[in-house]
C-alpha positions in Angstrom: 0.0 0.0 0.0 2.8 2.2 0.9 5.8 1.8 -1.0 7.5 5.0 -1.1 7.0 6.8 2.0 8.2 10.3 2.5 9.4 11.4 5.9 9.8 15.2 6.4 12.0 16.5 9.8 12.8 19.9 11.6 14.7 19.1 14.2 12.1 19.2 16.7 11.0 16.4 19.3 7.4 15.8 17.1 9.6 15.4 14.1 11.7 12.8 15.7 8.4 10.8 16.8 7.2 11.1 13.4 10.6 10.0 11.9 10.3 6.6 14.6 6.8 6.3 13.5 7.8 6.5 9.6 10.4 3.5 10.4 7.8 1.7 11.6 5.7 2.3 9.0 8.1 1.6 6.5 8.9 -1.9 8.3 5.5 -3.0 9.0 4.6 -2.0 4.6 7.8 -3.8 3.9 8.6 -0.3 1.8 10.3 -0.3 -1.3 11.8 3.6 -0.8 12.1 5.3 2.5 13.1 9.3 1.8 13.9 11.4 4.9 13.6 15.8 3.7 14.8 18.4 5.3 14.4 21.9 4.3 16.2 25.1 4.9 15.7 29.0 4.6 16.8 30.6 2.1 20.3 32.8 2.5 19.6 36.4 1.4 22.9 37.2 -1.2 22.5 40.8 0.3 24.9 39.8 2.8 28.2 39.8 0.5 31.1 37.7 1.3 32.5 36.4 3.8 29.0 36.3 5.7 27.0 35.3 2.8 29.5 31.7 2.8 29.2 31.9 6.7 25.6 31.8 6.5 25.6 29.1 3.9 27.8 26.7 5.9 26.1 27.4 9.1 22.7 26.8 7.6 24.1 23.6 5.4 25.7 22.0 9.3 22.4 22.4 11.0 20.5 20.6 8.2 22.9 17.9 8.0 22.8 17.2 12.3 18.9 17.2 12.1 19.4 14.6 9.0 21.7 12.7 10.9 19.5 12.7 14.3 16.7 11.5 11.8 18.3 9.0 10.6 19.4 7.8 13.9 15.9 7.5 15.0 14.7 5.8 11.8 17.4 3.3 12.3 17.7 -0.2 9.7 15.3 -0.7 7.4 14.6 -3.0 4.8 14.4 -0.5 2.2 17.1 2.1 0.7 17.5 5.1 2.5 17.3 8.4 0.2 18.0 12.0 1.9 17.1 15.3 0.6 18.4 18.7 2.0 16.4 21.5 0.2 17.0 25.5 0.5 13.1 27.2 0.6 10.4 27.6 2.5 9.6 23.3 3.9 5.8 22.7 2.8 6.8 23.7 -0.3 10.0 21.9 -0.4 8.3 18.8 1.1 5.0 18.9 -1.4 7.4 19.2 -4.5 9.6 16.6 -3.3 6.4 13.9 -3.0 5.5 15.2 -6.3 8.4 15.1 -8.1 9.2 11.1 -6.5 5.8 10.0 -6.4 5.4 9.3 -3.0 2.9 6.7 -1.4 2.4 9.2 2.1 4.0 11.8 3.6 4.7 11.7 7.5 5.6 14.3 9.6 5.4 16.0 13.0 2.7 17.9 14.3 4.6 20.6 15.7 8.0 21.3 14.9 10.6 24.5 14.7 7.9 27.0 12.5 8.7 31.1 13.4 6.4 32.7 14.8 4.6 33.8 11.3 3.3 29.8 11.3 1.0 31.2 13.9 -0.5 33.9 12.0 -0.3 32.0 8.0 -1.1 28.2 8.9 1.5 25.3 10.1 4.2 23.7 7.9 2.3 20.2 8.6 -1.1 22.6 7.6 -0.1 24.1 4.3 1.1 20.0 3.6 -1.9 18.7 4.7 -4.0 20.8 2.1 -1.8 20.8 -0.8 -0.2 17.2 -1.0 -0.4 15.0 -4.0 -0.7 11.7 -1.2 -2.2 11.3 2.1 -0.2 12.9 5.1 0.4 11.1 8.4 0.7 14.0 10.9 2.0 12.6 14.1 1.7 14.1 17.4 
């Protein structure tokens, strides 16, 4: 039923459920593709160097740890492990990805690391939920 399953992560503690949850999943469907997204802001160029390269690094190392904790918590599975780390705002990033790779679900956390504005404009897991090409596990 679910082949491809599409897990997307923040960092945050809901993320890192969903991301045990997702393993589970993946196990129980005997999955064919297990993809773990994480998405990053974007860098405004106005900074100029040496910031702007300062900015990118430190942006591209916190992605990368909240990958690696993700994967930690997913742990073996009987399926291929893909990894995505995409600059942009992360319902868009994680919609487009699903699209683009045809994905069976998504899964995700309930709450995770939104700013402040995901109070006033709708959640990440929101703006996923209502614009997803496949059904969406949120987790809480």
């Amino acid at each position: 039923m679910f082949d491809k399953i599409l897990l997307a992560v923040d960092g945050s503690e809901h993320a890192l459920h969903a991301a045990r949850v997702a393993a589970d999943l993946a196990r129980t469907m005997n999955a064919k593709e297990f993809r773990i997204v994480v998405a990053y802001d974007f860098i405004p160029p106005y900074l100029g160097e040496p910031n702007l390269q300062y900015a990118i690094d430190a942006r591209m190392d916190e992605a990368k740890s909240v990958l690696q904790n993700a994967l930690n918590a997913v742990g073996e599975l009987p399926c291929k492990i893909h990894t995505e780390l995409i600059e942009g705002p992360a319902a868009e990033a994680v919609i487009d990805v699903a699209a683009t790779r045809k994905s069976d679900v998504i899964v995700m956390g309930s709450r995770g690391l939104g700013k402040l504005a995901g109070l006033l404009l709708g959640s990440t897991s929101q703006k996923v939920l209502a614009h997803a090409p496949c059904p969406v596990l949120i987790v809480r």
